[in-house]
C-alpha positions as CSV (number, residue, x, y, z in Angstrom):
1,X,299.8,8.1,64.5
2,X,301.0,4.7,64.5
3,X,297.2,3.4,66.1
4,X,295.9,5.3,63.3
5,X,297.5,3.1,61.0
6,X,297.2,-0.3,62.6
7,X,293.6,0.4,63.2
8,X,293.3,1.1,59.4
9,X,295.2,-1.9,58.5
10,X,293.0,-4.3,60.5
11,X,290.2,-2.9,59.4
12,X,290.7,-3.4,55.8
13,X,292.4,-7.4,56.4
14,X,289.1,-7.6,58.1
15,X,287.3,-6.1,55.2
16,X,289.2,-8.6,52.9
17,X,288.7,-11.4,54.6
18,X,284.7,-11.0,54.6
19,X,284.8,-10.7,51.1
20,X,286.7,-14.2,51.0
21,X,284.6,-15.9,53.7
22,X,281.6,-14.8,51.1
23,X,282.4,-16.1,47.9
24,X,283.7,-19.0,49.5
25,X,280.5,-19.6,50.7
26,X,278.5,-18.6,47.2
27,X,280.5,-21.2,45.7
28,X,279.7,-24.1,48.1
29,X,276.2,-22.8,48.6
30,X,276.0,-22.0,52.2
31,X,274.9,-19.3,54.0
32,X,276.2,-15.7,52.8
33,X,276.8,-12.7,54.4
34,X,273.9,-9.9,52.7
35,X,275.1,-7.4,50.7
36,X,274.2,-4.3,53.5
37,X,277.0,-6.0,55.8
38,X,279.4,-6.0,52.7
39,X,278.5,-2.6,51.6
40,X,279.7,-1.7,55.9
41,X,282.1,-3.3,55.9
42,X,283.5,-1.6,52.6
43,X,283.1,1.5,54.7
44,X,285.0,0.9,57.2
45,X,288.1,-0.6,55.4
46,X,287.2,0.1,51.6
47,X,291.2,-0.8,50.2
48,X,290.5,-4.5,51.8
49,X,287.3,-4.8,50.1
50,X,288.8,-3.3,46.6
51,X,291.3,-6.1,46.7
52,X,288.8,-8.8,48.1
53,X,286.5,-7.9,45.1
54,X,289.6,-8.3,42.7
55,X,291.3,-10.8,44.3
56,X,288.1,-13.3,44.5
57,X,286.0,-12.1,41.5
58,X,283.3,-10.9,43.8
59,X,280.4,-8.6,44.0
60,X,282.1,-7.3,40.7
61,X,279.1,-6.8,38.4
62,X,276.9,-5.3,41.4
63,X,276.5,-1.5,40.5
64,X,276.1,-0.9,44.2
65,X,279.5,-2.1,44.6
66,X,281.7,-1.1,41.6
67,X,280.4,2.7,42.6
68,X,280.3,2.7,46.9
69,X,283.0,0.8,47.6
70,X,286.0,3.4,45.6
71,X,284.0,6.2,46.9
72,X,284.2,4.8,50.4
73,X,287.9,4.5,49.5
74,X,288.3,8.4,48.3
75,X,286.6,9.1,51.7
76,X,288.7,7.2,53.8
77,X,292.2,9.1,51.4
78,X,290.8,12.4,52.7
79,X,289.9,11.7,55.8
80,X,293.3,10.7,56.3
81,X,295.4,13.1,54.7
82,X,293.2,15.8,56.8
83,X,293.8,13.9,59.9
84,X,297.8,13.4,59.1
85,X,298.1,17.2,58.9
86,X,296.4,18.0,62.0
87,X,299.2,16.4,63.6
C-alpha cells in the first residue's frame, strides 16, 4: 500500500515538473515538449499536472486540457479507491 502511494506521488511531482520545464521554455522560446506528451503525462499523474497548469498559468485555455486532464484525475480517484478496498 505504501508503493502504491509513493509510486503515485512521483508520478504526479514528475507530472508537475513537465508542466514547469514547459512553460519555462515557451517563455524563453526554446524547444517545448508537444502537447501529446503533456496530455500522457497528465494520465499518468493528473493531480501534478492540475497544479502545474494552475501553478504556472499553462496549457489553461487549451480545451484539450481543461477537459482530459480532471477526467484523467476522476480516473485515477476511482481507480484508487477500488484498489484501496481490495486490500
Amino acid at each position: 500500500m505504501i508503493v502504491l502511494f509513493v509510486l503515485e506521488a512521483v508520478m504526479n511531482i514528475l507530472s508537475f515538473a513537465f508542466f514547469g520545464v514547459d512553460k519555462r521554455k515557451a517563455i524563453t522560446n526554446r524547444w517545448r515538449i508537444s502537447e501529446k506528451t503533456l496530455l500522457l503525462i497528465s494520465l499518468i499523474g493528473p493531480l501534478g499536472s492540475i497544479l502545474g497548469m494552475k501553478l504556472f498559468r499553462h496549457k489553461t485555455k487549451k480545451i484539450s486540457f481543461k477537459i482530459l486532464v480532471p477526467g484523467f484525475l476522476i480516473i485515477h480517484i476511482v481507480l484508487l479507491i477500488y484498489v484501496f478496498n481490495l486490500l
